[in-house]
mmCIF file of the N, C-alpha and C atoms, coordinates in Angstrom:
data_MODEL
# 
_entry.id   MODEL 
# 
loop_
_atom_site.group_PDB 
_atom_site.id 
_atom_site.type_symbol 
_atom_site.label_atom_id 
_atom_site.label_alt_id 
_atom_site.label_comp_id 
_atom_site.label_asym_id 
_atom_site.label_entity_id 
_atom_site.label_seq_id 
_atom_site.pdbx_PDB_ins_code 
_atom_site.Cartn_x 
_atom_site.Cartn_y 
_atom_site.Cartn_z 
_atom_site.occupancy 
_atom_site.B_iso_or_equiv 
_atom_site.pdbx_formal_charge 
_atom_site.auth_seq_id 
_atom_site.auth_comp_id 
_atom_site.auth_asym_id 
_atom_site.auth_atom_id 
_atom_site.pdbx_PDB_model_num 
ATOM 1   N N  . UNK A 1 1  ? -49.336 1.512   101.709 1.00 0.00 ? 1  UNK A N  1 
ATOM 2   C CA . UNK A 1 1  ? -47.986 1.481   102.241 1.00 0.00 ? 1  UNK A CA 1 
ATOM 3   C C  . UNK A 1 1  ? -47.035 0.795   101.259 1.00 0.00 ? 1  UNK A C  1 
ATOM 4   N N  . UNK A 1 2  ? -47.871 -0.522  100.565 1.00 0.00 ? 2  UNK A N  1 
ATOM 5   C CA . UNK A 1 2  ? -46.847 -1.031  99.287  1.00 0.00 ? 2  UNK A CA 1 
ATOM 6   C C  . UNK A 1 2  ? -46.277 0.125   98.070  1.00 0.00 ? 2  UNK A C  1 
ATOM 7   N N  . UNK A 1 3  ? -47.080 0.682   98.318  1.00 0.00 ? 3  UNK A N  1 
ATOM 8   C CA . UNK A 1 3  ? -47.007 1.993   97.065  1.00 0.00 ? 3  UNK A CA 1 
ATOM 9   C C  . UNK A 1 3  ? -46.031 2.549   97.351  1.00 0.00 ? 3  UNK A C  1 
ATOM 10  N N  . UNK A 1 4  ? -45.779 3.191   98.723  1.00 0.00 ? 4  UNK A N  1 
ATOM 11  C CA . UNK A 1 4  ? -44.962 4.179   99.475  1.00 0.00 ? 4  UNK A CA 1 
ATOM 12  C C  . UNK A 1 4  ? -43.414 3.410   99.235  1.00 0.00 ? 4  UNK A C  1 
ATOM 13  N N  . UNK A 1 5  ? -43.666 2.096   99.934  1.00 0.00 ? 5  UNK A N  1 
ATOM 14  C CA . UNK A 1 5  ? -42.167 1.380   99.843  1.00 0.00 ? 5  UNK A CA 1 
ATOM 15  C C  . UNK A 1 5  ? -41.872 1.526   98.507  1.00 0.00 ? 5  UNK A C  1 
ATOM 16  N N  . UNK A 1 6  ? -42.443 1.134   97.448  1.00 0.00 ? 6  UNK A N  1 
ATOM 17  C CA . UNK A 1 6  ? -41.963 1.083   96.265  1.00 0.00 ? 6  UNK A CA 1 
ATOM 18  C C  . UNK A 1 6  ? -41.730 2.403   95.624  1.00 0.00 ? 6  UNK A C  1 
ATOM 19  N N  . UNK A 1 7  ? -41.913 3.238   95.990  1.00 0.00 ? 7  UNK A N  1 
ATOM 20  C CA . UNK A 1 7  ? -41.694 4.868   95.471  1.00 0.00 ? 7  UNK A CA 1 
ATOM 21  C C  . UNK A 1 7  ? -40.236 4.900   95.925  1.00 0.00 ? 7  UNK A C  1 
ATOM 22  N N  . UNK A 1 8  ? -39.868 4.807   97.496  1.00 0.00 ? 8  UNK A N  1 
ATOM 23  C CA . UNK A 1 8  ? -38.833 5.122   98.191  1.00 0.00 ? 8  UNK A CA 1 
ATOM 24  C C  . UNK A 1 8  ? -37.915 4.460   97.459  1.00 0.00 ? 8  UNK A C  1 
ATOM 25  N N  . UNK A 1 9  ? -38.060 2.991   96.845  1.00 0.00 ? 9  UNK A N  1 
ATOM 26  C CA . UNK A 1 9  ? -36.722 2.561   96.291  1.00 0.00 ? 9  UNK A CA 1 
ATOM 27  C C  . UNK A 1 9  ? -36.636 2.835   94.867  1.00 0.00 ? 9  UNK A C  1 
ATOM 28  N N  . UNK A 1 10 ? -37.641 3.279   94.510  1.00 0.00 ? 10 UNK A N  1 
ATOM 29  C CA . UNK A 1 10 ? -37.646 3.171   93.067  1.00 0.00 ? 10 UNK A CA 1 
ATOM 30  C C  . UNK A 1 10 ? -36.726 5.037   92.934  1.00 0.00 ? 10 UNK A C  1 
ATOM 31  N N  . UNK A 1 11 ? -37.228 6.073   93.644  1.00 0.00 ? 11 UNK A N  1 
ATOM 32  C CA . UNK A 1 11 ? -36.622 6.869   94.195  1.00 0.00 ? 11 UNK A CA 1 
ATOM 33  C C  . UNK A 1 11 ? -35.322 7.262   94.273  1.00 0.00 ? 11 UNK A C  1 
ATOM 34  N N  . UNK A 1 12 ? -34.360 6.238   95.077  1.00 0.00 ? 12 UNK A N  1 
ATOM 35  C CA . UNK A 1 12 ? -33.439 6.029   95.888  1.00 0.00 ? 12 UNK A CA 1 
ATOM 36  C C  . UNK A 1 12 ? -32.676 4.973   94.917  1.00 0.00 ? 12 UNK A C  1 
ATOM 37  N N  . UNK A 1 13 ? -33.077 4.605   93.270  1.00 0.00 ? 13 UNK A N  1 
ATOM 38  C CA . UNK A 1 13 ? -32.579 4.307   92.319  1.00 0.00 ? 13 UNK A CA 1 
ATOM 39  C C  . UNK A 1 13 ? -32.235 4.640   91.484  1.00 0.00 ? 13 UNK A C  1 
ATOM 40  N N  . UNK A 1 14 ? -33.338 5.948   91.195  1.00 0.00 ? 14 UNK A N  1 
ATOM 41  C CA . UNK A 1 14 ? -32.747 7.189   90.479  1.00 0.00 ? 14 UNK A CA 1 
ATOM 42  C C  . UNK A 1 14 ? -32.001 7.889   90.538  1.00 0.00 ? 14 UNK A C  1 
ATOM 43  N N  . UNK A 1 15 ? -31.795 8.194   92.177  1.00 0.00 ? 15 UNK A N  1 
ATOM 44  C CA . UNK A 1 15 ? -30.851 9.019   92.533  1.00 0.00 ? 15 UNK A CA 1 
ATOM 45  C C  . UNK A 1 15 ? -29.453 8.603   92.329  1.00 0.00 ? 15 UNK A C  1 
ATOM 46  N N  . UNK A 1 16 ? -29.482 6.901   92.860  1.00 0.00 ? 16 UNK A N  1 
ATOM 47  C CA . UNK A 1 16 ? -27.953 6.638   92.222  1.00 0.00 ? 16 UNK A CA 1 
ATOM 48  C C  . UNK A 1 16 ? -27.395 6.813   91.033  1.00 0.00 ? 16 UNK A C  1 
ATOM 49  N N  . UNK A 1 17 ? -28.889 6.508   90.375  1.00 0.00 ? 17 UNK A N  1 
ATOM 50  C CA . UNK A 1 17 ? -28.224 6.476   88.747  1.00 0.00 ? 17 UNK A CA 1 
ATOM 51  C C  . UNK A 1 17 ? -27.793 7.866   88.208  1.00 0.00 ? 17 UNK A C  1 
ATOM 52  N N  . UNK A 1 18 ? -28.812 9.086   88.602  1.00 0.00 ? 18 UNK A N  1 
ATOM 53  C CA . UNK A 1 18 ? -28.190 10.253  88.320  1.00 0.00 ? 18 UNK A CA 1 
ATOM 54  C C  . UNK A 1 18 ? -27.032 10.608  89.192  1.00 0.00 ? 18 UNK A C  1 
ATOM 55  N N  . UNK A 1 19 ? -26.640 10.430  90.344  1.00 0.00 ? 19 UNK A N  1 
ATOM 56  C CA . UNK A 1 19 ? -25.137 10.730  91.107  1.00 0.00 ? 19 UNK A CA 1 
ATOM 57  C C  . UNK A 1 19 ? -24.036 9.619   90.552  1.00 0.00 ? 19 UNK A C  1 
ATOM 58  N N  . UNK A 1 20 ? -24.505 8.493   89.854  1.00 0.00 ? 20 UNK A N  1 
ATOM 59  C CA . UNK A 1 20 ? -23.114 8.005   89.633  1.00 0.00 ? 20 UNK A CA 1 
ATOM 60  C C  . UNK A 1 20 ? -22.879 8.759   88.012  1.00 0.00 ? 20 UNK A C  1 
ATOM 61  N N  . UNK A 1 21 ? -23.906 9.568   87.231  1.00 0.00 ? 21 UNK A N  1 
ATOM 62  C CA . UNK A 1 21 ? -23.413 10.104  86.185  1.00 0.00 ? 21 UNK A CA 1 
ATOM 63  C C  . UNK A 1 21 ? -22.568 11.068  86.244  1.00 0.00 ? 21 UNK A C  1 
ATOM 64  N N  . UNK A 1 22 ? -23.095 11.310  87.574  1.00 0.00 ? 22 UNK A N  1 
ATOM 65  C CA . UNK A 1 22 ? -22.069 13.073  87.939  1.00 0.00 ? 22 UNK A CA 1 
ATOM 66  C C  . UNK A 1 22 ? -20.688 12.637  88.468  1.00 0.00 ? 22 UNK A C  1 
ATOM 67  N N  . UNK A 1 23 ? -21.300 12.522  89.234  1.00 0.00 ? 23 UNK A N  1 
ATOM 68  C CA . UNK A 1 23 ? -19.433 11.960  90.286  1.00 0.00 ? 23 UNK A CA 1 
ATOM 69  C C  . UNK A 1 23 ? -19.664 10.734  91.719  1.00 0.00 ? 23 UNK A C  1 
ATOM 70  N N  . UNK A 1 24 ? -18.726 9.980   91.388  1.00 0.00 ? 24 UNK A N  1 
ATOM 71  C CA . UNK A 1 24 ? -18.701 8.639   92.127  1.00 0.00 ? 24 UNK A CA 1 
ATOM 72  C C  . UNK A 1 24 ? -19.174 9.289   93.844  1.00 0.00 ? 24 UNK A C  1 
ATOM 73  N N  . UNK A 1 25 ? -19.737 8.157   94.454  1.00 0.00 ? 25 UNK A N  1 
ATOM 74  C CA . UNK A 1 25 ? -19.688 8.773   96.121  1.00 0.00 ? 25 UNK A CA 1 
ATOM 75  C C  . UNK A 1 25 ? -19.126 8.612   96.733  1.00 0.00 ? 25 UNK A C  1 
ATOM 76  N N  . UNK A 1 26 ? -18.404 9.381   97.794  1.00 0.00 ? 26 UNK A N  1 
ATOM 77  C CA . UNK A 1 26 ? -16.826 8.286   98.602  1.00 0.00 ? 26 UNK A CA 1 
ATOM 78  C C  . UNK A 1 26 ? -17.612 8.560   100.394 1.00 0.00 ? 26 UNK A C  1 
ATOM 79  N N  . UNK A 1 27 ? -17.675 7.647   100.537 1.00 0.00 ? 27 UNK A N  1 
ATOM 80  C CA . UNK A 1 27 ? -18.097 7.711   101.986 1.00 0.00 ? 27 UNK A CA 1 
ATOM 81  C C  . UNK A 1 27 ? -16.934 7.224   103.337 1.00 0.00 ? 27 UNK A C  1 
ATOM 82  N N  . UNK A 1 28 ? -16.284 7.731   104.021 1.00 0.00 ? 28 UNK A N  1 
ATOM 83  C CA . UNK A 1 28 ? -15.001 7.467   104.908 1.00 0.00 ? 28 UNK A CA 1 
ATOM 84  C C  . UNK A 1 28 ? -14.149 7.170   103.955 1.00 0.00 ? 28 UNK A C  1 
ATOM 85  N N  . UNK A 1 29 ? -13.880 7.606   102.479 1.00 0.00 ? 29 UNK A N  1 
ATOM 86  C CA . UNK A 1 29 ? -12.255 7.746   102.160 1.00 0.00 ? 29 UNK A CA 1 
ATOM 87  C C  . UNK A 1 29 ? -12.776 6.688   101.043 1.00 0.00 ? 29 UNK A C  1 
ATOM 88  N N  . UNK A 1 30 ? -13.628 5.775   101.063 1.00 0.00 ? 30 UNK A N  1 
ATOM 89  C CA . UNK A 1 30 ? -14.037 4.562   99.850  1.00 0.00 ? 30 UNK A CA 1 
ATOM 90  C C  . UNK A 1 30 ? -14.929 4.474   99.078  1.00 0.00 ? 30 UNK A C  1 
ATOM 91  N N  . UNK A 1 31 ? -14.771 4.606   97.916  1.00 0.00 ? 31 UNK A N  1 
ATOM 92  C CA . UNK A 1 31 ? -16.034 5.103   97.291  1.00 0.00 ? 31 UNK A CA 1 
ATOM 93  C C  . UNK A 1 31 ? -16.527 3.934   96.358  1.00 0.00 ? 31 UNK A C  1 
ATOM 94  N N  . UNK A 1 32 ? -17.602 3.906   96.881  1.00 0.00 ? 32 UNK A N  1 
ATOM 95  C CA . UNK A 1 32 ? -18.729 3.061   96.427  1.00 0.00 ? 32 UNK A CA 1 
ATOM 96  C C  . UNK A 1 32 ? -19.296 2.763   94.815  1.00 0.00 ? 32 UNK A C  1 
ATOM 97  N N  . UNK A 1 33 ? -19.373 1.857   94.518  1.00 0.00 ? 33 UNK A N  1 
ATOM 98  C CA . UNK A 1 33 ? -20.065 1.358   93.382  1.00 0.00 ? 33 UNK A CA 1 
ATOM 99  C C  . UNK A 1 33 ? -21.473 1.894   93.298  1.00 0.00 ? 33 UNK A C  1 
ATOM 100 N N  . UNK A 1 34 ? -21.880 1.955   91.926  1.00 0.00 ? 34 UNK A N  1 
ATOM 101 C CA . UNK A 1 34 ? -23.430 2.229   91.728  1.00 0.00 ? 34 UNK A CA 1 
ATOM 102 C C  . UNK A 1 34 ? -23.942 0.334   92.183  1.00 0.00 ? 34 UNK A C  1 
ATOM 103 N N  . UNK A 1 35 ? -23.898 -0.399  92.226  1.00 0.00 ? 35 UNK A N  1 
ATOM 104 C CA . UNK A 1 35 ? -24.467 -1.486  92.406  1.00 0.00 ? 35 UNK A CA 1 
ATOM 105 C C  . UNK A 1 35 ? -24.337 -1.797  93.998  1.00 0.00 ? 35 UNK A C  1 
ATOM 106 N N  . UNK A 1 36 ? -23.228 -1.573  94.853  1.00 0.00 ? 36 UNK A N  1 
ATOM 107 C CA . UNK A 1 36 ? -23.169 -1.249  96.212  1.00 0.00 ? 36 UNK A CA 1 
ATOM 108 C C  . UNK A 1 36 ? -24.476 -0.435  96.379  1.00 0.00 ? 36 UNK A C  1 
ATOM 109 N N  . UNK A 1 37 ? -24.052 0.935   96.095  1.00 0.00 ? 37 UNK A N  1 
ATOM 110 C CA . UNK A 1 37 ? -25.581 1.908   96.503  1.00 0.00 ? 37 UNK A CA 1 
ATOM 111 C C  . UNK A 1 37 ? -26.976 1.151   96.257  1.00 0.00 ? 37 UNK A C  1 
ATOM 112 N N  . UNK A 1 38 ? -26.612 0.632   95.081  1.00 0.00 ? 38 UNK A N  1 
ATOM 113 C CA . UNK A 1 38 ? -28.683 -0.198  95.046  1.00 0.00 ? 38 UNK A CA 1 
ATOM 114 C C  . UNK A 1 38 ? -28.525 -1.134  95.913  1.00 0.00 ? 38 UNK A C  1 
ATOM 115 N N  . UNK A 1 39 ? -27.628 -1.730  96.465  1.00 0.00 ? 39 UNK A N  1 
ATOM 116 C CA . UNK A 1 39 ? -27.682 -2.694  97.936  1.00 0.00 ? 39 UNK A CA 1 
ATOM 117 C C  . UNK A 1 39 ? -28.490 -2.165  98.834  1.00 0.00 ? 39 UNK A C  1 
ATOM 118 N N  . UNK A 1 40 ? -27.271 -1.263  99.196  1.00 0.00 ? 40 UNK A N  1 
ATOM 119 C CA . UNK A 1 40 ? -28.128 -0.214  100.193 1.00 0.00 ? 40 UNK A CA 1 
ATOM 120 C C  . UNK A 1 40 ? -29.279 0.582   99.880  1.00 0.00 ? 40 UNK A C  1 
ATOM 121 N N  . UNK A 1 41 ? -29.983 1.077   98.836  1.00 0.00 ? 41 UNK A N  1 
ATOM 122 C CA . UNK A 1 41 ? -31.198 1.318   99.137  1.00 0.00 ? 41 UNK A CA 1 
ATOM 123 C C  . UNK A 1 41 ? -31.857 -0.055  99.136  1.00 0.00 ? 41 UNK A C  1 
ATOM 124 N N  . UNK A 1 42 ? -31.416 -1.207  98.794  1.00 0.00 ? 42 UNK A N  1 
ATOM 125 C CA . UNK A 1 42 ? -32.519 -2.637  99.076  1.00 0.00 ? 42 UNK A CA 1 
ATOM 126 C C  . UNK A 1 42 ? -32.709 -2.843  100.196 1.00 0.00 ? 42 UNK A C  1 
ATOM 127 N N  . UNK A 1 43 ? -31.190 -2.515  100.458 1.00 0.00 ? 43 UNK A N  1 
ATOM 128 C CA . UNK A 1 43 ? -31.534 -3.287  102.398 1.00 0.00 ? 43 UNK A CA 1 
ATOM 129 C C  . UNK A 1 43 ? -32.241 -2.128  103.196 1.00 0.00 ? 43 UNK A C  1 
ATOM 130 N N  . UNK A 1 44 ? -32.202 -0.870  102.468 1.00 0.00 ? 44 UNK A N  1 
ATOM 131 C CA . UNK A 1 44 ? -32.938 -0.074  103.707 1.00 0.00 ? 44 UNK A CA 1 
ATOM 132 C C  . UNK A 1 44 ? -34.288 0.048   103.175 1.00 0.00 ? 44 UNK A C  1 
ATOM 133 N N  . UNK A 1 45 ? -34.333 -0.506  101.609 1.00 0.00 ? 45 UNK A N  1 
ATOM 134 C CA . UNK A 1 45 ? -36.387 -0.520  101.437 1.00 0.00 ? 45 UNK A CA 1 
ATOM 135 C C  . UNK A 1 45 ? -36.493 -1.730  102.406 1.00 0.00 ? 45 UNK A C  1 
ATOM 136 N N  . UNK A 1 46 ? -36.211 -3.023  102.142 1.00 0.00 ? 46 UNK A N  1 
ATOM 137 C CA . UNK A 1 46 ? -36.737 -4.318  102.757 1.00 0.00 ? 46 UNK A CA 1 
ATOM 138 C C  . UNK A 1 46 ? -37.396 -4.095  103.660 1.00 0.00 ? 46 UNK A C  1 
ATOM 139 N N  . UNK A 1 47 ? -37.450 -3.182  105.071 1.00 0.00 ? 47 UNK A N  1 
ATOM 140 C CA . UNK A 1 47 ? -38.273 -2.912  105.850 1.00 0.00 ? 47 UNK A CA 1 
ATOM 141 C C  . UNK A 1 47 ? -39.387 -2.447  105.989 1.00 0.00 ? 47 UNK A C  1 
ATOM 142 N N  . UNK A 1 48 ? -39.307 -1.493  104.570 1.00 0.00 ? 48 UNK A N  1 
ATOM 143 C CA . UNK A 1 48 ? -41.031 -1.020  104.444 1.00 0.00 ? 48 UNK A CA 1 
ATOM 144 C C  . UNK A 1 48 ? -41.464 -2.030  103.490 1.00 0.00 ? 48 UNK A C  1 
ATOM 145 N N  . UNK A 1 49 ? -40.698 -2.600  102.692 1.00 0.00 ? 49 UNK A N  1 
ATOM 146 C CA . UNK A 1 49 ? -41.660 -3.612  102.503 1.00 0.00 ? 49 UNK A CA 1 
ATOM 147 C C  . UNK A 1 49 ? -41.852 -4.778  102.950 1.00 0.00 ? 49 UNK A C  1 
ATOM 148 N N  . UNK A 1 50 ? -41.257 -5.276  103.954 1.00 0.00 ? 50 UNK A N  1 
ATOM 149 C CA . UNK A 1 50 ? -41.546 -5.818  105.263 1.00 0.00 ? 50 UNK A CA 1 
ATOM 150 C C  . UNK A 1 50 ? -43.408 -5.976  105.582 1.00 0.00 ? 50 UNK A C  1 
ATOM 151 N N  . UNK A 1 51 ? -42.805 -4.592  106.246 1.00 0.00 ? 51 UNK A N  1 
ATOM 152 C CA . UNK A 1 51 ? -44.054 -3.553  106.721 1.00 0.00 ? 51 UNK A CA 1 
ATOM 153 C C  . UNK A 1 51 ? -45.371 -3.864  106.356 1.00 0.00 ? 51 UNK A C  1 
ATOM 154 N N  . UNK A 1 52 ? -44.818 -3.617  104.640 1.00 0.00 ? 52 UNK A N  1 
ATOM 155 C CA . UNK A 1 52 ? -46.387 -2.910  103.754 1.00 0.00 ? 52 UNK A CA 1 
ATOM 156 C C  . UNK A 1 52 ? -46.699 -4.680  103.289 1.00 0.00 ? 52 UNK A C  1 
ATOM 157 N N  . UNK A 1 53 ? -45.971 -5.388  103.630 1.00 0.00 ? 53 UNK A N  1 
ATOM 158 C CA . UNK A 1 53 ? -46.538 -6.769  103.400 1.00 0.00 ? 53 UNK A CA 1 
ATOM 159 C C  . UNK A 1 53 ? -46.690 -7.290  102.157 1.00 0.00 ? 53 UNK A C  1 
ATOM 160 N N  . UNK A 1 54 ? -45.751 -7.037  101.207 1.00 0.00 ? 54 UNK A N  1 
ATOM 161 C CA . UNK A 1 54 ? -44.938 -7.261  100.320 1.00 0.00 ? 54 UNK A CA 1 
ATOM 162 C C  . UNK A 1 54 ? -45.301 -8.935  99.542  1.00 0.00 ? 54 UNK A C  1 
ATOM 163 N N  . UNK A 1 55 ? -44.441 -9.567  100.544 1.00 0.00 ? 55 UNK A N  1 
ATOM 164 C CA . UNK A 1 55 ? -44.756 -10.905 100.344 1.00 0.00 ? 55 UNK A CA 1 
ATOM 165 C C  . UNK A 1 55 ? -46.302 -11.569 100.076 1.00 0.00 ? 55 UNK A C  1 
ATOM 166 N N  . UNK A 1 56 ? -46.973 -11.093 101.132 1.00 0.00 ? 56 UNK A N  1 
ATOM 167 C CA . UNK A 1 56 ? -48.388 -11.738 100.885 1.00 0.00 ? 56 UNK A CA 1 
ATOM 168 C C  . UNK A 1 56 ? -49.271 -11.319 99.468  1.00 0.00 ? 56 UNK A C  1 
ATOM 169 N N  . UNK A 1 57 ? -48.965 -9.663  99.307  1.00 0.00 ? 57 UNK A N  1 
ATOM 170 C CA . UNK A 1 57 ? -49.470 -9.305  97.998  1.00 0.00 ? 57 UNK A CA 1 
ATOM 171 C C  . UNK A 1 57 ? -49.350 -10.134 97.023  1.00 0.00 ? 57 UNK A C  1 
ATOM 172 N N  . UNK A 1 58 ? -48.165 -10.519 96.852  1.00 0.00 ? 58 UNK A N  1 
ATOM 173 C CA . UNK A 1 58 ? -47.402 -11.310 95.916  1.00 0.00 ? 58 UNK A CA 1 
ATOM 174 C C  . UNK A 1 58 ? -48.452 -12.565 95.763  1.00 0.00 ? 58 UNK A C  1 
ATOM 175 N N  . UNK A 1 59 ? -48.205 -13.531 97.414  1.00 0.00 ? 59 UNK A N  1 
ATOM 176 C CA . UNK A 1 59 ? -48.872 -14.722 96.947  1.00 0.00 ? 59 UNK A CA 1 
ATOM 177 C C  . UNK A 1 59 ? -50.402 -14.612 96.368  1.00 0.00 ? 59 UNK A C  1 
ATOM 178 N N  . UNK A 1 60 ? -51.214 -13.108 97.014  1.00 0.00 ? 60 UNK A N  1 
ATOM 179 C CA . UNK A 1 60 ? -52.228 -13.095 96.831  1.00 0.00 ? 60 UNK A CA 1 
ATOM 180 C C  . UNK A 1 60 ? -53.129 -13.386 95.404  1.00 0.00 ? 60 UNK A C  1 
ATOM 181 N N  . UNK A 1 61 ? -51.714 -12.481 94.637  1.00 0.00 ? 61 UNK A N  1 
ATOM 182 C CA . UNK A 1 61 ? -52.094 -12.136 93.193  1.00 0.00 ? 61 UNK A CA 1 
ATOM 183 C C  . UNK A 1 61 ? -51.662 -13.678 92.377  1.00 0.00 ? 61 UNK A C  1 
ATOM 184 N N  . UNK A 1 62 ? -50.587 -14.263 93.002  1.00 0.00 ? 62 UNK A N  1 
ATOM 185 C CA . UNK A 1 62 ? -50.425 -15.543 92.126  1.00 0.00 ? 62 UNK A CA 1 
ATOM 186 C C  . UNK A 1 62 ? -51.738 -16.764 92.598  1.00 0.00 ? 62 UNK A C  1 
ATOM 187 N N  . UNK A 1 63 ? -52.496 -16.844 93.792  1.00 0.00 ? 63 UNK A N  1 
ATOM 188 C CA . UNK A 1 63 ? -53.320 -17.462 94.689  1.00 0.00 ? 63 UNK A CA 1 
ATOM 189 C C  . UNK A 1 63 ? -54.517 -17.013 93.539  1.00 0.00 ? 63 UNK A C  1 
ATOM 190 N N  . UNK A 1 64 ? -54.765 -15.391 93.437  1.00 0.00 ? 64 UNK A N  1 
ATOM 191 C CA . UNK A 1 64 ? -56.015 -15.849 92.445  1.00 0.00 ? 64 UNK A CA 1 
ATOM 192 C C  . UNK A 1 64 ? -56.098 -15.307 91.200  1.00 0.00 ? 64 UNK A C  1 
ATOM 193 N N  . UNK A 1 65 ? -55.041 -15.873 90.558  1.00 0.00 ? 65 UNK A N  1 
ATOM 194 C CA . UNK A 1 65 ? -55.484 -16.415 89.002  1.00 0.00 ? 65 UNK A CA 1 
ATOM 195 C C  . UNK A 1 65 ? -55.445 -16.806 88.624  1.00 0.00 ? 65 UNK A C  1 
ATOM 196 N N  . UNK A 1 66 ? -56.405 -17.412 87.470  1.00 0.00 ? 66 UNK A N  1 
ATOM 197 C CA . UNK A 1 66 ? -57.718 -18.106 87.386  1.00 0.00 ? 66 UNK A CA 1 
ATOM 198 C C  . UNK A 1 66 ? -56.216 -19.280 86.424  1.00 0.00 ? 66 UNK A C  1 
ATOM 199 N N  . UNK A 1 67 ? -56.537 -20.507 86.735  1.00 0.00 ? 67 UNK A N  1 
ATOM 200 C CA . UNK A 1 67 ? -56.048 -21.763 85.888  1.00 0.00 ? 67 UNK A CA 1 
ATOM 201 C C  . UNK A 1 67 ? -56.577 -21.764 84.352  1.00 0.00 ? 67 UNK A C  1 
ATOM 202 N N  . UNK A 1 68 ? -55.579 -21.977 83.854  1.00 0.00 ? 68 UNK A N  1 
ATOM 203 C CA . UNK A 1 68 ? -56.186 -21.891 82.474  1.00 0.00 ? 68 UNK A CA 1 
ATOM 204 C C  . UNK A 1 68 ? -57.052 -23.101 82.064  1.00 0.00 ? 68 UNK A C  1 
ATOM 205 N N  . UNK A 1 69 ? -57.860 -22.730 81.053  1.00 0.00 ? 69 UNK A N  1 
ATOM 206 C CA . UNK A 1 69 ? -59.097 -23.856 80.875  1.00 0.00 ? 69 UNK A CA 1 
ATOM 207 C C  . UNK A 1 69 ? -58.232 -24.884 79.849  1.00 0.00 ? 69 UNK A C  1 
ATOM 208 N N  . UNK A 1 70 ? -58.814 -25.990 80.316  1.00 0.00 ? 70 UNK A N  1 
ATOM 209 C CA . UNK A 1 70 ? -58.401 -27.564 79.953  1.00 0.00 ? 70 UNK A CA 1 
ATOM 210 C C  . UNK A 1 70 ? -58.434 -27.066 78.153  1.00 0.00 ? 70 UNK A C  1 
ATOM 211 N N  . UNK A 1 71 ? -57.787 -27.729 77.335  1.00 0.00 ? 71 UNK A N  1 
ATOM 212 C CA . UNK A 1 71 ? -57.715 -27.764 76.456  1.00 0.00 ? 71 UNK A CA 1 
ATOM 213 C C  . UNK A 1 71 ? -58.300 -29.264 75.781  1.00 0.00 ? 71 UNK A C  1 
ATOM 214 N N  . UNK A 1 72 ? -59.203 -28.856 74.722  1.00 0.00 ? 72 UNK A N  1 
ATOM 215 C CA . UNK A 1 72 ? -59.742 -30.195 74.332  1.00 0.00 ? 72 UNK A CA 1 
ATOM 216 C C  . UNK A 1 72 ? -59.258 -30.464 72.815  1.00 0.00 ? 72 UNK A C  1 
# 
């Protein structure tokens, strides 16, 4: 599911970047920034990675590796 979330935004980053090459987006009359749009796909990934448990992966991978050996 971490995979999935991270496709969707990684996705939904491209797309801005190729639509703001073409032509700006105007949504109700105001048209949006490329850095607005990566808001909004953040705030609408955050939930799958919510979900897919994001956070814990994280600590998991910093939790086990290995301390570096003492130096003599």
């Amino acid at each position: 599911l971490l995979l999935v979330a991270l496709g969707v935004f990684l996705g939904a980053a491209v797309g801005v970047r190729l639509r703001a090459q073409d032509r700006p987006l105007v949504i109700l009359g105001r048209e949006l920034s490329p850095a607005h749009q990566l808001g909004v796909a953040g705030g609408v990934s955050l939930p799958l990675f919510w979900l897919a448990g994001a956070g814990a992966a994280v600590f998991w991978v910093l939790g086990e590796t290995p301390e570096s050996p003492p130096k003599i």
